[in-house]
C-alpha positions in Angstrom: 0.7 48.1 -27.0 -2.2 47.4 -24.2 -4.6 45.0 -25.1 -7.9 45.4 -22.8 -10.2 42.2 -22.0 -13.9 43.0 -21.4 -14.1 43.0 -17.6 -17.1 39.9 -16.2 -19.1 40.9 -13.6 -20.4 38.0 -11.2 -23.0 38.5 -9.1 -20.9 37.9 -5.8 -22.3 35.8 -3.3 -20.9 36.2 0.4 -20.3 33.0 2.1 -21.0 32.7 5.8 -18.4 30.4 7.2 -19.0 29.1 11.0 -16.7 30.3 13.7 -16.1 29.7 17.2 -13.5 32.5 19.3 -12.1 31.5 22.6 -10.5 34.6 24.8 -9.2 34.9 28.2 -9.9 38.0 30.1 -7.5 39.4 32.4 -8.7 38.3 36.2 -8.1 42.0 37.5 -11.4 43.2 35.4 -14.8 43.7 37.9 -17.8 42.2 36.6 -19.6 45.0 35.1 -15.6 45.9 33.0 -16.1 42.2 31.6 -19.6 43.0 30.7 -18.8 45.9 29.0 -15.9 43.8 27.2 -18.0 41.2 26.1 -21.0 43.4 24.9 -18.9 45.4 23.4 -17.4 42.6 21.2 -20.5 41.3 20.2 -21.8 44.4 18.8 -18.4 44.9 17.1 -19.3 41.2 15.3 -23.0 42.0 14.7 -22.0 45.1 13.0 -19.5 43.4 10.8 -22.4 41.2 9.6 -22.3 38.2 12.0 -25.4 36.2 13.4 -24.3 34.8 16.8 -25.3 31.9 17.7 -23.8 31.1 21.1 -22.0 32.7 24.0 -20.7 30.7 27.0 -18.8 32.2 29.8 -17.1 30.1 31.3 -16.1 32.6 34.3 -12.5 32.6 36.3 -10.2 29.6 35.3 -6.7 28.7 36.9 -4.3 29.5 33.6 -1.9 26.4 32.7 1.0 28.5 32.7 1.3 32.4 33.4 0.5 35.0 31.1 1.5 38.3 32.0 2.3 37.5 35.2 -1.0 36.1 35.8 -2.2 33.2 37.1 -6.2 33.0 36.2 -8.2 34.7 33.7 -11.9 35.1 32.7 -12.9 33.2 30.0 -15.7 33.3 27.1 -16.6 31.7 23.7 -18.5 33.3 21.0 -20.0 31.0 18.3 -20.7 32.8 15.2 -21.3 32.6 11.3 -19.6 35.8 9.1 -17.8 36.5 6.5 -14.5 35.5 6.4 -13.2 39.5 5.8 -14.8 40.0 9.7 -12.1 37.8 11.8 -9.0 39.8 10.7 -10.4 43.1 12.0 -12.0 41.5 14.9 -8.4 40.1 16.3 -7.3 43.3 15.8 -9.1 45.0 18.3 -8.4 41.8 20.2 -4.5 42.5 20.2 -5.1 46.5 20.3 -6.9 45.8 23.8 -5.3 45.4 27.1 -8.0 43.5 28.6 -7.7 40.6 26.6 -4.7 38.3 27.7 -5.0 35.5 24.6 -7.8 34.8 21.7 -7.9 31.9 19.4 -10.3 31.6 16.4 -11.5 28.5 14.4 -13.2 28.4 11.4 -15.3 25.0 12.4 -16.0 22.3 9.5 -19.5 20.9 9.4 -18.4 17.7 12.1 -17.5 20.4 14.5 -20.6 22.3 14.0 -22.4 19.3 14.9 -20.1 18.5 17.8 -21.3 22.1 19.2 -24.5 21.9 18.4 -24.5 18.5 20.8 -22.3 20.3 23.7 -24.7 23.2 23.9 -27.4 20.7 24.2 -25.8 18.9 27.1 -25.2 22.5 28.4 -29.0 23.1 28.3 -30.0 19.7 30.2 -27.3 20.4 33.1 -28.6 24.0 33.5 
């Protein structure tokens, strides 16, 4: 015997959590490929509902140890707020592409949120 319990509905509320996504871009790529790369990933993120609120390239860096028999690689940050459903899709595409050599993402408590707020304001007195 099946005994049914009414079904609540809750006004969901999506939660924006802070990010911050750190990839290295292999060093064969020309300019306007890692461009194209980057652009491309942001619109991937705005369309998934994220508000970006930093991107840094931090252009061609000498690699601690080699990564597909590379020695360098191009490399960028994205700060972001989204949903939490957006990062699993997003480092798919990350692994599905050649280009991209290594990603990391972290979801950034509020002591890191000010600790980036404070290095992209030291960022904007150097420049």
């Amino acid at each position: 015997m099946c005994i049914f319990a009414p079904v609540l509905t809750i006004n969901k509320q999506i939660i924006m959590n802070h990010y911050e996504t750190v990839f290295i871009l292999n060093p064969v790529l020309s300019d306007d490929q890692i461009k194209e790369t980057v652009k491309k990933y942001e619109d991937f993120l705005v369309s998934k509902g994220a508000k970006m609120i930093a991107k840094e390239d931090w252009g061609l860096k000498k690699l601690a140890y080699p990564i597909q028999n590379k020695k360098s690689g191009f490399y960028h940050l994205f700060e972001y707020t989204v949903a939490g459903e957006a990062i699993e899709p997003l480092e798919l595409e990350f692994r599905r592409d050649e280009r991209f050599m290594r990603y990391l993402t972290v979801k950034l408590d509020k002591h890191a949120v000010a600790w980036a707020e404070r290095r992209r304001e030291r960022n904007k007195q150097k420049a």
